[in-house]
CHARMM internal coordinates of N, CA and C (Angstrom, degrees):
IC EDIT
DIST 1 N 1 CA 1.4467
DIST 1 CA 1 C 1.5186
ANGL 1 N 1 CA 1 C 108.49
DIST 1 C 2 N 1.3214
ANGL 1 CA 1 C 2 N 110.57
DIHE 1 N 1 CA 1 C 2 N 139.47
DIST 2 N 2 CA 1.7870
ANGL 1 C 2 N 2 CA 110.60
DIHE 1 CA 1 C 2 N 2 CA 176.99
DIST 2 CA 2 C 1.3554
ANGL 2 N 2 CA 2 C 91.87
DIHE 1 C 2 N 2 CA 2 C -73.83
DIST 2 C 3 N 1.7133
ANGL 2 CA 2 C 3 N 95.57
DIHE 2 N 2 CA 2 C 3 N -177.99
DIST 3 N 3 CA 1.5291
ANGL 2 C 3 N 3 CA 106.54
DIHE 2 CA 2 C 3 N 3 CA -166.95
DIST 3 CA 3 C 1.6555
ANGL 3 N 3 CA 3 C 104.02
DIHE 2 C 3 N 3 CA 3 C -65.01
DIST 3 C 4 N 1.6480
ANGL 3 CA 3 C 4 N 117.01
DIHE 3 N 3 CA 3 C 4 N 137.57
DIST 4 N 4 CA 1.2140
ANGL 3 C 4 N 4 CA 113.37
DIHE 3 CA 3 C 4 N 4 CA 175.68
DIST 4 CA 4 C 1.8419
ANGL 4 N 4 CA 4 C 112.46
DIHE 3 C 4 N 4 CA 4 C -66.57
DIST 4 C 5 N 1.2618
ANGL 4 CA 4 C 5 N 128.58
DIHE 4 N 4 CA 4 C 5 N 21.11
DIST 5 N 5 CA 1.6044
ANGL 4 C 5 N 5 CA 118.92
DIHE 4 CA 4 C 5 N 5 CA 166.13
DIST 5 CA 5 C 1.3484
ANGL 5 N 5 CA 5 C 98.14
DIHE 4 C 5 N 5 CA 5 C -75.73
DIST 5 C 6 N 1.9630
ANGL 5 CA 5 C 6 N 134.48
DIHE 5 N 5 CA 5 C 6 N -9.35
DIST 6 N 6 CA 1.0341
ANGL 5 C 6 N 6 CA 100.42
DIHE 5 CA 5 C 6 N 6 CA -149.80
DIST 6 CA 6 C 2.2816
ANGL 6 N 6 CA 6 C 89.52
DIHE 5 C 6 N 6 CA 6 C -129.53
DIST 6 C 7 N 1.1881
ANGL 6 CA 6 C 7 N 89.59
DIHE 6 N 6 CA 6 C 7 N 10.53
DIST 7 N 7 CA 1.2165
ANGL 6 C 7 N 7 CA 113.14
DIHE 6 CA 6 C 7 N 7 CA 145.12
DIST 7 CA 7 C 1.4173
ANGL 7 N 7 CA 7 C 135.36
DIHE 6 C 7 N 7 CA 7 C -99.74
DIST 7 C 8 N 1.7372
ANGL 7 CA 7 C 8 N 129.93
DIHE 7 N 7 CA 7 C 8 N 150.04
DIST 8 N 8 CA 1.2282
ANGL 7 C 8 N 8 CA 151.65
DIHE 7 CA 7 C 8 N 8 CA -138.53
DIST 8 CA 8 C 1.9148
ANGL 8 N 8 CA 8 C 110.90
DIHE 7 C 8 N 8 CA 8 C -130.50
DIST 8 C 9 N 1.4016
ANGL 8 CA 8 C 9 N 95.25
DIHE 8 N 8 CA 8 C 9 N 106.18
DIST 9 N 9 CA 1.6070
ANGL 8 C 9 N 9 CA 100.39
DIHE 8 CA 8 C 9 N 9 CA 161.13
DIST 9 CA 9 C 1.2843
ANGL 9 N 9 CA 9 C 134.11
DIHE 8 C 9 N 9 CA 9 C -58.58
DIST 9 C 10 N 1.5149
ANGL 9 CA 9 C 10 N 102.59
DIHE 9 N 9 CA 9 C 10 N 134.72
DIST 10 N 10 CA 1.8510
ANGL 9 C 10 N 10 CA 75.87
DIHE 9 CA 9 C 10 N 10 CA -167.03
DIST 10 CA 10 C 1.3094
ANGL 10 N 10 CA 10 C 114.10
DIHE 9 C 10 N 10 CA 10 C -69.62
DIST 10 C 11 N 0.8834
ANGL 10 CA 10 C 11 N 144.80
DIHE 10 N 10 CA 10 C 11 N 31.68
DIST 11 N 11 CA 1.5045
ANGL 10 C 11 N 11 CA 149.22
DIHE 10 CA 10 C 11 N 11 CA 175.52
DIST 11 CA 11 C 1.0620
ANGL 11 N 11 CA 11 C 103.77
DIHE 10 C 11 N 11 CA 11 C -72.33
DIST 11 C 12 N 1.6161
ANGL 11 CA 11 C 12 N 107.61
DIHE 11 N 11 CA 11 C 12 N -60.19
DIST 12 N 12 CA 1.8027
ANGL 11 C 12 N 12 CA 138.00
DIHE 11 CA 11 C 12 N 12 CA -160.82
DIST 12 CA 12 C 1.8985
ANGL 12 N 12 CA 12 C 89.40
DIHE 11 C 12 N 12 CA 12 C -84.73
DIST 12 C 13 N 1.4584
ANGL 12 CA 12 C 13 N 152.03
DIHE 12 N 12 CA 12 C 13 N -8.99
DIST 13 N 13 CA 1.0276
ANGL 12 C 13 N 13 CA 144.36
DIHE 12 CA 12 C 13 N 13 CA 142.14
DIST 13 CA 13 C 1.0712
ANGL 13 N 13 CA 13 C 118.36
DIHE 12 C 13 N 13 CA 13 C -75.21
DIST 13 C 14 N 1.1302
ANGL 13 CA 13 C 14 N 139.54
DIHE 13 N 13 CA 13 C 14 N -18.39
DIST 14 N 14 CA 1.6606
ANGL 13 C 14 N 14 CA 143.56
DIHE 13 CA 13 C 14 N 14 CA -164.06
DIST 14 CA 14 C 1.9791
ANGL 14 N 14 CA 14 C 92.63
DIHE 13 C 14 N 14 CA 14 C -103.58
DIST 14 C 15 N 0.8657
ANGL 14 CA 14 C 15 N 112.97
DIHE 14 N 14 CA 14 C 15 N -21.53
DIST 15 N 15 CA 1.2684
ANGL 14 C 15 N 15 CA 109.20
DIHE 14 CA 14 C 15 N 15 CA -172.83
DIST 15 CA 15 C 2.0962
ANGL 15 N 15 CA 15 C 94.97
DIHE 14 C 15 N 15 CA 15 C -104.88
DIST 15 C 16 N 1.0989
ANGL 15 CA 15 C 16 N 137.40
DIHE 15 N 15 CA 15 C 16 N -33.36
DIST 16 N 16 CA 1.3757
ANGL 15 C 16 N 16 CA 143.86
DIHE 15 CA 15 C 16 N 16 CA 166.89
DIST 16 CA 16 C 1.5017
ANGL 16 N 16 CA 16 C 102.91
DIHE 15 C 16 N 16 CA 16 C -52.09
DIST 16 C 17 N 1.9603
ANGL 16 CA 16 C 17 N 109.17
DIHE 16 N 16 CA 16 C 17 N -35.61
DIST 17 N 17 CA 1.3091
ANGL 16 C 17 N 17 CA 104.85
DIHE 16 CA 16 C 17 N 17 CA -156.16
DIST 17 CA 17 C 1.3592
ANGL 17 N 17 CA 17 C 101.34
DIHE 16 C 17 N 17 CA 17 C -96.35
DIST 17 C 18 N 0.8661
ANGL 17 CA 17 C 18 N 137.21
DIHE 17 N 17 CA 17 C 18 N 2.43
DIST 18 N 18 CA 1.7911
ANGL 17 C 18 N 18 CA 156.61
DIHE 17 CA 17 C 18 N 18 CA -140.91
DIST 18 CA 18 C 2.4631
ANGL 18 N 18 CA 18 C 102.78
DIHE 17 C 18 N 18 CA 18 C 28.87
DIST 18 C 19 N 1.6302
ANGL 18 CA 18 C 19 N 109.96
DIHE 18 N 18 CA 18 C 19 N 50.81
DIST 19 N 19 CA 0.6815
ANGL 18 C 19 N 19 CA 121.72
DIHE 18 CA 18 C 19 N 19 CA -174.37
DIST 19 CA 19 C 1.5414
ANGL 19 N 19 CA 19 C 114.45
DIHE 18 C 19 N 19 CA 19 C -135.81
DIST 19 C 20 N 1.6298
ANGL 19 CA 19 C 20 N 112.71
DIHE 19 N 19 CA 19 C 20 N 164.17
DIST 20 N 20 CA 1.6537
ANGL 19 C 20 N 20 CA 90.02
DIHE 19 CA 19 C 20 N 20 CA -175.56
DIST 20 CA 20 C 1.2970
ANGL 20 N 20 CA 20 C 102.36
DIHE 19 C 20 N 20 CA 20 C -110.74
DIST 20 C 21 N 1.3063
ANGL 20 CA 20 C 21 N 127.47
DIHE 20 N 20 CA 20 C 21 N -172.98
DIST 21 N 21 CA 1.3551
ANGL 20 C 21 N 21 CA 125.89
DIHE 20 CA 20 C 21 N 21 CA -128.79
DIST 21 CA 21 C 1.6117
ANGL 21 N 21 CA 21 C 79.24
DIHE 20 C 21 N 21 CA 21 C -108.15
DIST 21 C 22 N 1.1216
ANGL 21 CA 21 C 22 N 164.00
DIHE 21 N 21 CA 21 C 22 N -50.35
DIST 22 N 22 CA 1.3562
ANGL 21 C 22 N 22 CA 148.32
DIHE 21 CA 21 C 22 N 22 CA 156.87
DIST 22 CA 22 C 1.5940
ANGL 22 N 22 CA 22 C 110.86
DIHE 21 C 22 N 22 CA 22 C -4.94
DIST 22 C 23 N 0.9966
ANGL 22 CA 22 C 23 N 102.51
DIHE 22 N 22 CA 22 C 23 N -59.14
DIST 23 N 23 CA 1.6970
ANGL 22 C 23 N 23 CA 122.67
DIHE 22 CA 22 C 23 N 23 CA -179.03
DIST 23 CA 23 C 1.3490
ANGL 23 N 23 CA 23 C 103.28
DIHE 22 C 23 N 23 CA 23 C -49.91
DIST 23 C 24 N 1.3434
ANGL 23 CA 23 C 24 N 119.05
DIHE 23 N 23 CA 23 C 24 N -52.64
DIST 24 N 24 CA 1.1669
ANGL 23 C 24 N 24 CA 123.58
DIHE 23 CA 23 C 24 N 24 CA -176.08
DIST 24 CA 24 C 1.5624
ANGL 24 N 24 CA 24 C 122.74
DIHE 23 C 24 N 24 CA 24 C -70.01
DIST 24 C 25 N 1.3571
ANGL 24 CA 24 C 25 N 101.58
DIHE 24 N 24 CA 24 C 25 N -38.98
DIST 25 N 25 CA 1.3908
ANGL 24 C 25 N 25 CA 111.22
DIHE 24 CA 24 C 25 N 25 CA 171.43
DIST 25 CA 25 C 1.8792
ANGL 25 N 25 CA 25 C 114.58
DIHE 24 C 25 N 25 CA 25 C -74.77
DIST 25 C 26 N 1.1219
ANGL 25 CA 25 C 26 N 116.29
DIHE 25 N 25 CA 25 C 26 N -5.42
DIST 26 N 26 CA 1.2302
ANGL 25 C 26 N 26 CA 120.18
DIHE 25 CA 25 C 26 N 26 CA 171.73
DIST 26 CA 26 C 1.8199
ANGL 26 N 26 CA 26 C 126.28
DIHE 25 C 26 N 26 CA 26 C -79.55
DIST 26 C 27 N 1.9069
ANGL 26 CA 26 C 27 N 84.01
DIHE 26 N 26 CA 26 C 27 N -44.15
DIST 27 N 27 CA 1.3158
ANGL 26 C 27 N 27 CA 99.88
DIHE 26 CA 26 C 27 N 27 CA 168.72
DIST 27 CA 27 C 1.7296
ANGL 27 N 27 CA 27 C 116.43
DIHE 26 C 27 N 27 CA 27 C -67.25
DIST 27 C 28 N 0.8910
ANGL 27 CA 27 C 28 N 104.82
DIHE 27 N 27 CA 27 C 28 N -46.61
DIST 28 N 28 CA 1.6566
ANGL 27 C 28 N 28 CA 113.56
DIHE 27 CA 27 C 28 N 28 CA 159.87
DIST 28 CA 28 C 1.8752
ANGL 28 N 28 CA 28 C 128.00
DIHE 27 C 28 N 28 CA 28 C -33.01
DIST 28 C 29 N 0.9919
ANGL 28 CA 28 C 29 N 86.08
DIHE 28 N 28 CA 28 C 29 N -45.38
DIST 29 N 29 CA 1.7867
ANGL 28 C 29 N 29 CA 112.84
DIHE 28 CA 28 C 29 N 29 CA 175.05
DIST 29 CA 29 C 1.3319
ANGL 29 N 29 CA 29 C 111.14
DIHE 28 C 29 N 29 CA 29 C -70.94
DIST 29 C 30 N 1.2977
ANGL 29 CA 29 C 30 N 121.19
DIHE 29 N 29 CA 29 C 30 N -58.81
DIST 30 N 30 CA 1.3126
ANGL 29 C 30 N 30 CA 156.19
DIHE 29 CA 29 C 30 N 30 CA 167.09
DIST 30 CA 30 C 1.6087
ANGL 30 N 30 CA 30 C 108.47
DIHE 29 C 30 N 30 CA 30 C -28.53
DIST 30 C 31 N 1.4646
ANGL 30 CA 30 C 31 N 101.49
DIHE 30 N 30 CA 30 C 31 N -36.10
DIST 31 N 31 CA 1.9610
ANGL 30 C 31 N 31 CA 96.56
DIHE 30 CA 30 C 31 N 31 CA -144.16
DIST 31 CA 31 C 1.1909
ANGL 31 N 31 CA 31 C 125.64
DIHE 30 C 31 N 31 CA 31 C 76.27
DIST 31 C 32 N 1.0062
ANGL 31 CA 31 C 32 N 137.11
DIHE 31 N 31 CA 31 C 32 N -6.11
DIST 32 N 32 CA 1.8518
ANGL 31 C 32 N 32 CA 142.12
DIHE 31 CA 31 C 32 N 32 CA -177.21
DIST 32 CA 32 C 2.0508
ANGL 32 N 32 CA 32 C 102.63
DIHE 31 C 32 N 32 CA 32 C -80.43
DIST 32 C 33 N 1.1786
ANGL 32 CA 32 C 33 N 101.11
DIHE 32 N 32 CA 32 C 33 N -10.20
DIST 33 N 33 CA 1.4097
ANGL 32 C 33 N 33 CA 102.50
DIHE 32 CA 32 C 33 N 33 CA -156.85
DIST 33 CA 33 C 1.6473
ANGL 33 N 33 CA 33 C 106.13
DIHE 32 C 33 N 33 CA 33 C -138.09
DIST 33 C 34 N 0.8469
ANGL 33 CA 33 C 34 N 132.41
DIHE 33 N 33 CA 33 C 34 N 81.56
DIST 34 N 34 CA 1.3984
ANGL 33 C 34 N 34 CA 134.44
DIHE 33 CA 33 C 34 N 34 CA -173.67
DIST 34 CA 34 C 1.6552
ANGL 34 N 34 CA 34 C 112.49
DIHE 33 C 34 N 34 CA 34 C -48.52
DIST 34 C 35 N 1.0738
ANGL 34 CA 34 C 35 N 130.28
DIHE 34 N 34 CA 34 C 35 N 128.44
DIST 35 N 35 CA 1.2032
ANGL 34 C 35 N 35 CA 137.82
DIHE 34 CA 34 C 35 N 35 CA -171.19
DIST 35 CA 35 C 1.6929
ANGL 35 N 35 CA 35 C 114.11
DIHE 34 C 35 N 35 CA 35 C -155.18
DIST 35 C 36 N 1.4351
ANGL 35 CA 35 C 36 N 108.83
DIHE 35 N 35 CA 35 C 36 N 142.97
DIST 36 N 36 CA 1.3282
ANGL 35 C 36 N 36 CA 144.30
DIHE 35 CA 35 C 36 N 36 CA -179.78
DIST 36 CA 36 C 1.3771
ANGL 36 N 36 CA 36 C 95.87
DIHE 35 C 36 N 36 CA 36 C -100.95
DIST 36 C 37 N 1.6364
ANGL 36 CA 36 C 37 N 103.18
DIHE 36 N 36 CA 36 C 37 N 130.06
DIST 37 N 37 CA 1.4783
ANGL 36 C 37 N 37 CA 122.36
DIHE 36 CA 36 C 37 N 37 CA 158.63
DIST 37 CA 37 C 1.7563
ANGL 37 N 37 CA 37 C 110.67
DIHE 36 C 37 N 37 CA 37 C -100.44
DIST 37 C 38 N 1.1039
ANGL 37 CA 37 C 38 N 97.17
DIHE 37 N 37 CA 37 C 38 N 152.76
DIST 38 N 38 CA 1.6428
ANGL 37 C 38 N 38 CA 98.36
DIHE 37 CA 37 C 38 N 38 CA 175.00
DIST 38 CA 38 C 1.2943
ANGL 38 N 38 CA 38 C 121.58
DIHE 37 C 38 N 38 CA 38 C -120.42
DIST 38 C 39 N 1.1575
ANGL 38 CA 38 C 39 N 137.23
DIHE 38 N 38 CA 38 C 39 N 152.51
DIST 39 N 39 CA 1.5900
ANGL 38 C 39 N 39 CA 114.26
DIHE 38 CA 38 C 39 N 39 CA -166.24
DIST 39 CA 39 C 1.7880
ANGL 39 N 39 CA 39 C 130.77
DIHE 38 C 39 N 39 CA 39 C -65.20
DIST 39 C 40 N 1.4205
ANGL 39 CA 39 C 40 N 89.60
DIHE 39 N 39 CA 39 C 40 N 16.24
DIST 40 N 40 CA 1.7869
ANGL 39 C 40 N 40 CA 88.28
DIHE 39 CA 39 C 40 N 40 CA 165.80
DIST 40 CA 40 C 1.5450
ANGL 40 N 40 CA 40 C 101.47
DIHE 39 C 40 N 40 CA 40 C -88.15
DIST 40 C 41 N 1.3939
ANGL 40 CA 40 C 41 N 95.89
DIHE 40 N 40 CA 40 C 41 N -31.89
DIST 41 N 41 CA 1.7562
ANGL 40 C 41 N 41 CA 94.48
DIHE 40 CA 40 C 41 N 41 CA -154.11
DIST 41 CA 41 C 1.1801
ANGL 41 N 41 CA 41 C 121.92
DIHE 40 C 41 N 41 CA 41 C 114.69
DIST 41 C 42 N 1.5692
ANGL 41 CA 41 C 42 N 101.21
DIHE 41 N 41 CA 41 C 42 N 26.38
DIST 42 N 42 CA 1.7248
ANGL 41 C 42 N 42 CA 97.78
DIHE 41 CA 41 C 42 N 42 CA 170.79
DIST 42 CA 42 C 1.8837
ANGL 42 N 42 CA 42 C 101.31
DIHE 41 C 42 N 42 CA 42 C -128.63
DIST 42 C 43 N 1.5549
ANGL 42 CA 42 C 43 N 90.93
DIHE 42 N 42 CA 42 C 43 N 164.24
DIST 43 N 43 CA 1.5900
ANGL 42 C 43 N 43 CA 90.77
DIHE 42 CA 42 C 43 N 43 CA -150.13
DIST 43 CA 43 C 1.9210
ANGL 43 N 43 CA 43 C 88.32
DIHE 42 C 43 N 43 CA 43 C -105.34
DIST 43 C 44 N 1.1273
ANGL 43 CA 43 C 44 N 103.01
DIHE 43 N 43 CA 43 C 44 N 142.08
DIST 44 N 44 CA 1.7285
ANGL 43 C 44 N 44 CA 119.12
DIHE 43 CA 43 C 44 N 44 CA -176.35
DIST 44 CA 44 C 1.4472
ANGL 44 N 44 CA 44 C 110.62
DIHE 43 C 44 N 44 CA 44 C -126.99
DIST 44 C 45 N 1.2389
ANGL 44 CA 44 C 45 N 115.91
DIHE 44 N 44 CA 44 C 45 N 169.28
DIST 45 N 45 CA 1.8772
ANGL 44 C 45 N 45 CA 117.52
DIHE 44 CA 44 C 45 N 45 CA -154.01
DIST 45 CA 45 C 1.3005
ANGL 45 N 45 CA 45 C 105.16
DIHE 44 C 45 N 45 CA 45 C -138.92
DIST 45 C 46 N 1.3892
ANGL 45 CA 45 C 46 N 126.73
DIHE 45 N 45 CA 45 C 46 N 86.31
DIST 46 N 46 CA 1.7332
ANGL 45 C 46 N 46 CA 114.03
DIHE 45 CA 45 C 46 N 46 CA 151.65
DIST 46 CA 46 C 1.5602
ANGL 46 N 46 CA 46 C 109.81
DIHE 45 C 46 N 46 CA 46 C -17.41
DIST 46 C 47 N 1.0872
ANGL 46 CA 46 C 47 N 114.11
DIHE 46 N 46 CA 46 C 47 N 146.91
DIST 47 N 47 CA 1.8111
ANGL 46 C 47 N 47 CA 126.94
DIHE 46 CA 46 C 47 N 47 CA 170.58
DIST 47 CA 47 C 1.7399
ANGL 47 N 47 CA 47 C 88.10
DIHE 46 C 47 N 47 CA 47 C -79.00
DIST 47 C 48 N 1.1757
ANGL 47 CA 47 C 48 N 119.68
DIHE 47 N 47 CA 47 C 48 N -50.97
DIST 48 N 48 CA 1.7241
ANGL 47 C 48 N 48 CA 115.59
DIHE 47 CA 47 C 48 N 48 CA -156.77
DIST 48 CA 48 C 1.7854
ANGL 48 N 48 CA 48 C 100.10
DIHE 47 C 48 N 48 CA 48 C -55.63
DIST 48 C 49 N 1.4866
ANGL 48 CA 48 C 49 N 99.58
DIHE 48 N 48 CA 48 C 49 N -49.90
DIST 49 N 49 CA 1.6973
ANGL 48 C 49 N 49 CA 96.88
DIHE 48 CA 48 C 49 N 49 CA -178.09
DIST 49 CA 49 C 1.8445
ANGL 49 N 49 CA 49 C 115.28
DIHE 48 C 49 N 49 CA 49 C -76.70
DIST 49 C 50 N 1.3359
ANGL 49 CA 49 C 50 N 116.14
DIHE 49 N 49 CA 49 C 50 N -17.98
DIST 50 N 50 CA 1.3788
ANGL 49 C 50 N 50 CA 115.49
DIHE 49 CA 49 C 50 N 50 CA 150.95
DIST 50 CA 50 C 1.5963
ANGL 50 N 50 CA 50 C 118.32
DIHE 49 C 50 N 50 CA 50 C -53.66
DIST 50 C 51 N 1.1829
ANGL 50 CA 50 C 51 N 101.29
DIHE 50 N 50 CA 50 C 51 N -65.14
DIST 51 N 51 CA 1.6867
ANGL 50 C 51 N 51 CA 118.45
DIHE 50 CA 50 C 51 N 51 CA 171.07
DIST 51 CA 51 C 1.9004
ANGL 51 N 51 CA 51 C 111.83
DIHE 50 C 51 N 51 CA 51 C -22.39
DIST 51 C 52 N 1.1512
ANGL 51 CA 51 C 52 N 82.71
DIHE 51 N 51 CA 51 C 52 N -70.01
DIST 52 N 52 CA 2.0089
ANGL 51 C 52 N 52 CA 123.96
DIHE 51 CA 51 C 52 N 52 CA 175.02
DIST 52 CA 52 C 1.7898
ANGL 52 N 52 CA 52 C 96.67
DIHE 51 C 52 N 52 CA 52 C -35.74
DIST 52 C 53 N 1.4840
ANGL 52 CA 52 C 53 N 120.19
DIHE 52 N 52 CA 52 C 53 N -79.37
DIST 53 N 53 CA 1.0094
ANGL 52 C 53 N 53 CA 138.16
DIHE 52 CA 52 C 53 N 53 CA -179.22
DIST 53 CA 53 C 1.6723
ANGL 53 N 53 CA 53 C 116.72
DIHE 52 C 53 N 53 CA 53 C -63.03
DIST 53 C 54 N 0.9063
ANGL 53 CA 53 C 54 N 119.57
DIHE 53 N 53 CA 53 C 54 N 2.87
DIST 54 N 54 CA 1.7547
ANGL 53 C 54 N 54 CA 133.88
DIHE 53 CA 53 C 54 N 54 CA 174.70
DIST 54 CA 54 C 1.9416
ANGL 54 N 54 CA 54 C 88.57
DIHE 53 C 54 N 54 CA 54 C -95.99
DIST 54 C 55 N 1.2599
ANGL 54 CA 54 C 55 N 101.13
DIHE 54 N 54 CA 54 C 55 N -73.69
DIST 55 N 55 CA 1.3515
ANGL 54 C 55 N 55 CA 111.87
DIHE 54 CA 54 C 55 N 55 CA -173.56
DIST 55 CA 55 C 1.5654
ANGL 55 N 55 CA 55 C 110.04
DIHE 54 C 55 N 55 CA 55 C -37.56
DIST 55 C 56 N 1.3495
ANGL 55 CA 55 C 56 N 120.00
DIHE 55 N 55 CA 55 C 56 N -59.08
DIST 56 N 56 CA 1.4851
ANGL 55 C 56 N 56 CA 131.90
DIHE 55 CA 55 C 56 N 56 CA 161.12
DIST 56 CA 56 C 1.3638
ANGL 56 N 56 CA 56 C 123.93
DIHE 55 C 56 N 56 CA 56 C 8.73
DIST 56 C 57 N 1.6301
ANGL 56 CA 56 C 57 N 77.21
DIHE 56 N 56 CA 56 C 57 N -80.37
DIST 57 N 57 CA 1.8704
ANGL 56 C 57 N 57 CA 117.95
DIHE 56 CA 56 C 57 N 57 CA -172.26
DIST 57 CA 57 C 1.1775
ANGL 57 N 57 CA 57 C 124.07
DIHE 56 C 57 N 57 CA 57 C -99.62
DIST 57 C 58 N 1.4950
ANGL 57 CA 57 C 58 N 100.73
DIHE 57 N 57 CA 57 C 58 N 17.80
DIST 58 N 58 CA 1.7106
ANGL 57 C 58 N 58 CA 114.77
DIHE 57 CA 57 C 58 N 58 CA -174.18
DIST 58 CA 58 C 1.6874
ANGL 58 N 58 CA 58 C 111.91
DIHE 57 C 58 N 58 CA 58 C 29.08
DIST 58 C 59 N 1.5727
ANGL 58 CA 58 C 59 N 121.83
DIHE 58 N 58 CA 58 C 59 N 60.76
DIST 59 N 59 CA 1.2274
ANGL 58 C 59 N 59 CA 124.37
DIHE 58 CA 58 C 59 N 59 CA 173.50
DIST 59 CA 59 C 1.1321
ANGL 59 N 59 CA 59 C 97.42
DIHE 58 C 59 N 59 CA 59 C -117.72
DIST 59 C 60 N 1.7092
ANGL 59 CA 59 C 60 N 117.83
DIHE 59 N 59 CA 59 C 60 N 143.62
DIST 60 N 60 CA 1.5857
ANGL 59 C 60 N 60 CA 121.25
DIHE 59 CA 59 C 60 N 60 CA -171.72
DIST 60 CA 60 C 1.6691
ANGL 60 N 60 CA 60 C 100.35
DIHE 59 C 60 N 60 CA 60 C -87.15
DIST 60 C 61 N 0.8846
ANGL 60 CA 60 C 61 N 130.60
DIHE 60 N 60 CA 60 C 61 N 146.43
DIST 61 N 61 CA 1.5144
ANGL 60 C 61 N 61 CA 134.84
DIHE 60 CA 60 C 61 N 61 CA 161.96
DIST 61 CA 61 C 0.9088
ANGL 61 N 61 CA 61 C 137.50
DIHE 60 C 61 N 61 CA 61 C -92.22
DIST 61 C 62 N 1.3392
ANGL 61 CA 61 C 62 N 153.46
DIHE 61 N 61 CA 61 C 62 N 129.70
DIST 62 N 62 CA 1.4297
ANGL 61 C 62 N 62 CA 178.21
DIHE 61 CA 61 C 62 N 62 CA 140.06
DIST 62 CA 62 C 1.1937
ANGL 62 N 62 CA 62 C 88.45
DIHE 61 C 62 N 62 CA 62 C -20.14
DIST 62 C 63 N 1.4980
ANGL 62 CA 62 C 63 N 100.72
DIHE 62 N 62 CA 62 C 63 N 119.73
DIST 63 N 63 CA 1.9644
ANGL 62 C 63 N 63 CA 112.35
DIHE 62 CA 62 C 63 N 63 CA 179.88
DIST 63 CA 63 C 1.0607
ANGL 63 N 63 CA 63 C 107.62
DIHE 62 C 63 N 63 CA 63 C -84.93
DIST 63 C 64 N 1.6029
ANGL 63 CA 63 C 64 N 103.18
DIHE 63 N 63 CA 63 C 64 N 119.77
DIST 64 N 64 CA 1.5429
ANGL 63 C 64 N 64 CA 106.91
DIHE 63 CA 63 C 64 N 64 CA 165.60
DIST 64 CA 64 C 1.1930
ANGL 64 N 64 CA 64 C 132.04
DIHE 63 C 64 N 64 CA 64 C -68.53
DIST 64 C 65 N 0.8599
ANGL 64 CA 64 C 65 N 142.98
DIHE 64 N 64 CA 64 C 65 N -6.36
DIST 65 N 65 CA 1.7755
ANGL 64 C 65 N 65 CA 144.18
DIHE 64 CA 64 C 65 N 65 CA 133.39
DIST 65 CA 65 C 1.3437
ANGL 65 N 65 CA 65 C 105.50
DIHE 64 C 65 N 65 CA 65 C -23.75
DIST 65 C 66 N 1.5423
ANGL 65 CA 65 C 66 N 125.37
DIHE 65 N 65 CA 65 C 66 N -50.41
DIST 66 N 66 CA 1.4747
ANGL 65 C 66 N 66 CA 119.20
DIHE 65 CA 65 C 66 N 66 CA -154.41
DIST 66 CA 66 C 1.6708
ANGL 66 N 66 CA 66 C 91.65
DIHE 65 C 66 N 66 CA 66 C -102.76
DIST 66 C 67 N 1.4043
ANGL 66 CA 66 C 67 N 131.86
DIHE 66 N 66 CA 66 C 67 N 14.61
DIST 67 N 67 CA 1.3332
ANGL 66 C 67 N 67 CA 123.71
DIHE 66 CA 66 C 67 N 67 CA -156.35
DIST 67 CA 67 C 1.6353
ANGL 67 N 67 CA 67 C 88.58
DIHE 66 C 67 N 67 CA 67 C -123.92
DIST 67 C 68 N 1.7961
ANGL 67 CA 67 C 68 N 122.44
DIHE 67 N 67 CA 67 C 68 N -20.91
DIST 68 N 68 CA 1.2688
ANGL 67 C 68 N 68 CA 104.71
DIHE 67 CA 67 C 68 N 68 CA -163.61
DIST 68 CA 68 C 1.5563
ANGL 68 N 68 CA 68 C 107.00
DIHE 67 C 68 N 68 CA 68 C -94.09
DIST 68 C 69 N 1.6956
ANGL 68 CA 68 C 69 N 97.16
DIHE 68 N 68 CA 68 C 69 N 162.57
DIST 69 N 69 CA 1.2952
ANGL 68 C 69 N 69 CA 102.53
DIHE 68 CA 68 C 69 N 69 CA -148.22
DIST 69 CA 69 C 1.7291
ANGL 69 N 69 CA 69 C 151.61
DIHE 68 C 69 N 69 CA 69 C 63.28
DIST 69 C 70 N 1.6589
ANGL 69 CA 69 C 70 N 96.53
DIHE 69 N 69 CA 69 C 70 N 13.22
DIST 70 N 70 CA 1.3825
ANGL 69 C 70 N 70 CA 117.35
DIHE 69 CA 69 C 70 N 70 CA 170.14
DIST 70 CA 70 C 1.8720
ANGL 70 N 70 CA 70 C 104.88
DIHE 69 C 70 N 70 CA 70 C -85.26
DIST 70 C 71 N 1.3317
ANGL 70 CA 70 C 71 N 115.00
DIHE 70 N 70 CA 70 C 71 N 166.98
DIST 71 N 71 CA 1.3974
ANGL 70 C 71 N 71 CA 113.61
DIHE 70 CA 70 C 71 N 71 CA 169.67
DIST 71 CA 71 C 1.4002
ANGL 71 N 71 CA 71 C 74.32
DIHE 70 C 71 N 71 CA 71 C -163.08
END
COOR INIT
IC SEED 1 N 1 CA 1 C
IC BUILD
């Protein structure tokens, strides 16, 4: 895995997706949602396969530019 700075919590996808992060972690489970585990055991998100999966499901996304540094 590249460095996880350049991977996405699903928090920070659930909020790209206008969805909450359950959702996200479901899709994850699912296969619908491509996801990276890390060696704790928590699952992280390329933007490209976020990107990918917007395109999919024809859902517009919440620009992450305007999303970073929110909590």
């Amino acid at each position: 895995m590249n460095s996880l700075k350049s991977y996405l919590m699903p928090k920070d996808v659930g909020r790209m997706l206008r969805v909450t992060s359950a959702t996200v972690r479901l899709w994850a489970e699912s296969g619908e949602l491509k996801a990276h585990m890390t060696a704790g055991g928590h699952r992280r998100f390329a933007l490209e396969d976020v990107e990918q999966f917007a395109r999919d499901k024809h859902v517009e996304l919440n620009n992450p530019a305007e999303l970073a540094g929110t909590s």
